[in-house]
C-alpha positions as CSV (number, residue, x, y, z in Angstrom):
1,X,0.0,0.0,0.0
2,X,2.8,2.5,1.4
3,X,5.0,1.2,-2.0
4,X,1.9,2.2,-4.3
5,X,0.7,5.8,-2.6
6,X,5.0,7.0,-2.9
7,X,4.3,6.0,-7.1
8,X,1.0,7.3,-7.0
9,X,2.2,10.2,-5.3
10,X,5.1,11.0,-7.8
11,X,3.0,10.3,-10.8
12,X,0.3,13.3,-9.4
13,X,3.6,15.8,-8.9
14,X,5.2,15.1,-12.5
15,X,2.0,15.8,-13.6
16,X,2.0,19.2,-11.8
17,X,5.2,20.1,-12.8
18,X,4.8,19.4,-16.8
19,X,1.5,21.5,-16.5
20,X,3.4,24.2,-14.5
21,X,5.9,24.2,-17.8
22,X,3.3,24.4,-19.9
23,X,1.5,27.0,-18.5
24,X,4.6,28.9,-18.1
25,X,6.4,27.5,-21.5
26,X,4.1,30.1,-23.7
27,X,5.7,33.3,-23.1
28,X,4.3,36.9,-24.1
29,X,5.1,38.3,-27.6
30,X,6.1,41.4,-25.2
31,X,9.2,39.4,-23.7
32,X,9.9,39.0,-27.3
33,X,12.7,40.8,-28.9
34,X,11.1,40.6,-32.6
35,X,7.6,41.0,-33.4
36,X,5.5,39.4,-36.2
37,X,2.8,41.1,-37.6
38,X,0.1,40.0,-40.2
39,X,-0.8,42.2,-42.5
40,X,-1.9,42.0,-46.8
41,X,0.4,44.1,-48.3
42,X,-1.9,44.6,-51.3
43,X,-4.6,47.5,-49.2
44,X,-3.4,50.9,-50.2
45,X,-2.3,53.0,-48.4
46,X,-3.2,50.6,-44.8
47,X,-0.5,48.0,-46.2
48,X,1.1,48.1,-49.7
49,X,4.5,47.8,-51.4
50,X,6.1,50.7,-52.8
51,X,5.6,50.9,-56.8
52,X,9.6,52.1,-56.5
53,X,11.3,50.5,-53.7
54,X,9.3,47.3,-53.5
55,X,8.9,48.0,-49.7
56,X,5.6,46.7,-47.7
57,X,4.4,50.2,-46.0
58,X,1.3,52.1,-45.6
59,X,-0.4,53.6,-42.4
60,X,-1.1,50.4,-40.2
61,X,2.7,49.1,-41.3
62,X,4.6,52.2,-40.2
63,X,2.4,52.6,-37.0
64,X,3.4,49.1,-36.2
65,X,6.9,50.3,-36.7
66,X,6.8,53.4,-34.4
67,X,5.1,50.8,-32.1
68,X,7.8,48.2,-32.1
69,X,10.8,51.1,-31.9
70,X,8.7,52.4,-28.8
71,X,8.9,48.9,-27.2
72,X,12.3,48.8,-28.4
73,X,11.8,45.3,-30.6
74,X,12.0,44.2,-34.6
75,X,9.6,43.8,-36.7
76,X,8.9,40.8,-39.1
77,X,5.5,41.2,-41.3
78,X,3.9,38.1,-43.3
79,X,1.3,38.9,-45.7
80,X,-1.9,36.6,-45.6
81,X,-5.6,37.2,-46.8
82,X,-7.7,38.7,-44.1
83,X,-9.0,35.5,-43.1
84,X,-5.5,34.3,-43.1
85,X,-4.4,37.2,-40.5
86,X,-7.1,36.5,-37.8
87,X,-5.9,32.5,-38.3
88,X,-2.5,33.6,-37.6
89,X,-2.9,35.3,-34.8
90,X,-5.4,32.8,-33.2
91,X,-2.6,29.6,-33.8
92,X,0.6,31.8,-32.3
93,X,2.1,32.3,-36.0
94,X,1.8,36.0,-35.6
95,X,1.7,38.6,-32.7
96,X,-0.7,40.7,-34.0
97,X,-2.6,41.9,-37.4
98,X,-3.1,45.1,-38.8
99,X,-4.8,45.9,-42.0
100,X,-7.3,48.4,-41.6
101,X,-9.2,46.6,-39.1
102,X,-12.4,47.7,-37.7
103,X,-12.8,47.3,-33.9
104,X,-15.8,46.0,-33.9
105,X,-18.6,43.7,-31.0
106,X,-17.7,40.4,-33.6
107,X,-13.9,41.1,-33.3
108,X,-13.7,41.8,-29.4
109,X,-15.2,38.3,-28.6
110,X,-12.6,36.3,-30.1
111,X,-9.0,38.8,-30.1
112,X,-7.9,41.4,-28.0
113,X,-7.7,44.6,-29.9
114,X,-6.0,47.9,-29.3
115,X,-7.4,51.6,-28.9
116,X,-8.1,53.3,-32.3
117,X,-5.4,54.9,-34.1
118,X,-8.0,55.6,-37.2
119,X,-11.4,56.8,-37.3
120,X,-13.6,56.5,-40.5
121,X,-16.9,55.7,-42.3
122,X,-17.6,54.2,-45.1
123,X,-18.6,54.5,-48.5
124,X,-19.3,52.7,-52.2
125,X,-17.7,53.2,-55.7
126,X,-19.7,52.4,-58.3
127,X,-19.3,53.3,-62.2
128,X,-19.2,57.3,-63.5
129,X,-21.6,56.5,-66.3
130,X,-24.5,55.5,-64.8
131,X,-24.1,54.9,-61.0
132,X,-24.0,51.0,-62.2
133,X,-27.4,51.7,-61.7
134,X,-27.5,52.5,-57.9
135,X,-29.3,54.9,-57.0
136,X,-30.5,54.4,-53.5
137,X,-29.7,51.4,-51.2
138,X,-32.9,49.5,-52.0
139,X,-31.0,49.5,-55.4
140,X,-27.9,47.2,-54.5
141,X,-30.1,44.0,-54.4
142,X,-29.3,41.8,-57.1
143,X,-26.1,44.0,-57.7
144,X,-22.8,42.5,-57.5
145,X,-20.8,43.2,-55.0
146,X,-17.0,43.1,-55.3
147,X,-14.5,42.4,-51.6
148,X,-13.4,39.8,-49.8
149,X,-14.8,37.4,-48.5
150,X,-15.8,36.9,-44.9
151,X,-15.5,40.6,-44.4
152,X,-18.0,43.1,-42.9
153,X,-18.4,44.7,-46.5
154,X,-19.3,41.5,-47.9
155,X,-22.0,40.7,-44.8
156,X,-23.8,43.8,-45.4
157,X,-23.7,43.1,-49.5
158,X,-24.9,40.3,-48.6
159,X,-27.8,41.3,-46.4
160,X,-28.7,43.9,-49.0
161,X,-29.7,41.4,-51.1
162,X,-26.5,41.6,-53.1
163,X,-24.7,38.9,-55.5
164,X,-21.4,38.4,-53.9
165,X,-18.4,38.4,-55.9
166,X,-15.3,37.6,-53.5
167,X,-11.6,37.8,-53.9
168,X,-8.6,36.4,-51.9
169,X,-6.4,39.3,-51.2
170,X,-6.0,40.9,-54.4
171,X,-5.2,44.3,-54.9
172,X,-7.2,47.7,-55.5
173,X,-6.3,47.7,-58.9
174,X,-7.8,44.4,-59.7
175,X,-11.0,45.8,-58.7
176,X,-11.5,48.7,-59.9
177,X,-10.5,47.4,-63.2
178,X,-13.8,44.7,-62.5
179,X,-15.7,47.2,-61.2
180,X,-15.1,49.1,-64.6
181,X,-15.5,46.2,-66.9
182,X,-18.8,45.2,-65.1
183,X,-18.0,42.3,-63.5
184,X,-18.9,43.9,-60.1
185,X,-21.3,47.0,-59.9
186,X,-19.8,48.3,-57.0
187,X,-17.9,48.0,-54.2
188,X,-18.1,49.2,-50.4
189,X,-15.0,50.1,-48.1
190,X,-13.4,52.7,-45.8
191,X,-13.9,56.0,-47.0
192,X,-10.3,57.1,-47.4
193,X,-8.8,53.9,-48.7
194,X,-11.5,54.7,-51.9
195,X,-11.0,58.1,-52.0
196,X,-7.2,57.1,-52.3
197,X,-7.7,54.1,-54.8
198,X,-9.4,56.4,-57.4
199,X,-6.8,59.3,-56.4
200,X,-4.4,57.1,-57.7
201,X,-6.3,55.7,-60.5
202,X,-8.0,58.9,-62.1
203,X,-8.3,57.7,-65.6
204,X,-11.2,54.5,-63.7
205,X,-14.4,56.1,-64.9
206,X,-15.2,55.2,-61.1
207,X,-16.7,57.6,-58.5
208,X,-18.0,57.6,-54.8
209,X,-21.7,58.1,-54.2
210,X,-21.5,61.4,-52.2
211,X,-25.1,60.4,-50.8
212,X,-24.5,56.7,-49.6
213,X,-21.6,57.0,-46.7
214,X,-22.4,54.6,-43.7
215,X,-21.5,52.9,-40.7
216,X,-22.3,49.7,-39.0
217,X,-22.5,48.3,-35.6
218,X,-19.4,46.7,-36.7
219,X,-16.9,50.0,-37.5
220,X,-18.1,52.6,-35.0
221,X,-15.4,52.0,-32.5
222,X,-12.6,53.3,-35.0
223,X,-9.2,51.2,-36.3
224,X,-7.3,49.1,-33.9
225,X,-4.7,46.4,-33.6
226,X,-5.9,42.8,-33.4
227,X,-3.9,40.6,-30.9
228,X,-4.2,37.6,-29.0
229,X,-7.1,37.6,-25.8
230,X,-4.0,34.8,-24.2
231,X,-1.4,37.5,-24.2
232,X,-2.5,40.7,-22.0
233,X,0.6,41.9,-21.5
234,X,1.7,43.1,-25.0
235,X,-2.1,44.5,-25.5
236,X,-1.1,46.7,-22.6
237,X,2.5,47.9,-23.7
238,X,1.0,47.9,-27.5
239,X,-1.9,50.1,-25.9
240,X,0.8,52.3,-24.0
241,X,3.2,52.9,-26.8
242,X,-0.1,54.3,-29.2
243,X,-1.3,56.6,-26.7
244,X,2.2,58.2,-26.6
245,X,2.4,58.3,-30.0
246,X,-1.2,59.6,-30.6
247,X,0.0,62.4,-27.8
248,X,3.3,63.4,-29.5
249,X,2.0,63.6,-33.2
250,X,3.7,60.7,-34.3
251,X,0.8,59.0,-35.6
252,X,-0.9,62.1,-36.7
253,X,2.0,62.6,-39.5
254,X,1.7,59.5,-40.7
255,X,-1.7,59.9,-41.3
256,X,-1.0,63.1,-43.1
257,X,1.5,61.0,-45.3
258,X,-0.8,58.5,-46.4
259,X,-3.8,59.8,-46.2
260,X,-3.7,63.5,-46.6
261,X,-6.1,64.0,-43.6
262,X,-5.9,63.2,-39.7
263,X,-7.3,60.4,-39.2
264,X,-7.0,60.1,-35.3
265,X,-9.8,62.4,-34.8
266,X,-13.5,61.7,-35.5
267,X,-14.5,62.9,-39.2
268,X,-17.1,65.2,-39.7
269,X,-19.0,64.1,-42.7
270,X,-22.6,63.6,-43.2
271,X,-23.6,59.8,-42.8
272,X,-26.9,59.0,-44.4
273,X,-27.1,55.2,-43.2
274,X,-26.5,53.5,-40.0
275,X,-26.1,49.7,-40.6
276,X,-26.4,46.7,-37.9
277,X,-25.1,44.2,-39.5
278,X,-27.3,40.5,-38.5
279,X,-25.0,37.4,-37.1
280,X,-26.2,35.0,-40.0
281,X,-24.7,37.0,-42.9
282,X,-21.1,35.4,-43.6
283,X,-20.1,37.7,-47.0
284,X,-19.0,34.5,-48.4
285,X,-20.9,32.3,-51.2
């Protein structure tokens, strides 16, 4: 009896001490000295390459570099689709994603995400010539709606009554260059990334409907920083190092850079629709 209560015994405190290692084995990304971030390098100007330098920049990648200096740690980006980023950070391959992400109710149950660095609304390009026949928002059903799948664009489309036409992290160019052809009618996204795309694309035939900006329940919150719920402690230095550099202007000239407006405020624009966006819309086929 003694013989089997000492094996007993042993085989109970092993057992406590492998499960002490492996609660203790997963460290935080903040005791890290490199970083990994997620991001698509194909949104301009959130995450892009240089048409020059071939360099992956934009917005979200050079506040995640400011971030990183702050902290005093590298940075190593890998480009995935969107649903590619949020699996990325949820399996441990990446710290944290960036890419113009909405902080939104859906969002906050499964990752821990920073305070906003961007503030928006949102609006929908359609074609010069005719308005791809949108007119008014009972006029997108049966439309086809060009994005990505999965995303909060796509849900809405989707719950509109819209055929959805979904891409794997392609780049603007790719569809504008559907919209224009008619193999989409029109496409919804943040306000300044549009404004931007056709900015740099002026020759489209593509325009924004000045009447049809909006929000949903699922962007009101602003632009943050997705990371892992498991890791607290770099959502709190990540969450420290962006107030001091929304404080100092950092992040405010960068927004100037690449999108010609300050972004870290609250814009100002009349918004004609407020959209809650129902739970059984996927934006996918």
């Amino acid at each position: 009896m003694h013989k089997w209560w000492k094996i007993i015994t042993g085989v109970l405190v092993l057992g406590l001490v492998v499960g002490g290692l492996t609660a203790c084995g997963k460290k935080s990304a903040a005791s890290k000295n490199t970083l990994v971030v997620a991001t698509s390098g194909t949104l301009y100007p959130t995450s892009y390459h240089d048409s020059k330098t071939k360099k992956l920049t934009g917005y979200d990648v050079e506040v995640v570099r400011a971030i990183a200096k702050k902290l005093h740690k590298k940075v190593v980006f890998k480009e995935y689709s969107v649903d590619g980023m949020l699996t990325a950070v949820k399996t441990g391959k990446a710290d944290m994603a960036v890419d113009d992400f909405a902080i939104s109710p859906t969002r906050k149950k499964k990752f821990a995400m920073s305070i906003a660095f961007k503030h928006s609304f949102n609006s929908i390009i359609v074609r010069s010539s005719d308005n791809s026949g949108i007119n008014s928002w009972a006029d997108l059903k049966d439309k086809k709606a060009g994005g990505e799948a999965g995303t909060n664009y796509q849900r809405l489309a989707q719950q509109l009554g819209a055929k959805l036409v979904n891409y794997d992290n392609v780049s603007n160019d790719v569809y504008l260059r559907d919209l224009q052809d008619g193999k989409t009618d029109f496409i919804m996204n943040d306000y300044y990334l549009q404004k931007l795309a056709l900015a740099a694309n002026p020759n489209s035939g593509l325009k924004i409907m000045p009447n049809m900006y909006f929000t949903t329940n699922e962007d009101g919150s602003g632009e943050g920083i997705i990371m892992s719920k498991d890791d607290p402690k770099l959502t709190k230095e990540v969450n420290s190092a962006l107030k001091t550099l929304l404080k100092d202007g950092t992040i405010k000239k960068l927004a100037m850079k690449f999108y010609g407006a300050d972004v870290t405020k609250q814009p100002s624009e009349h918004i004609s629709k407020h959209f809650t966006i129902s739970s059984k819309y996927t934006g996918r086929n």
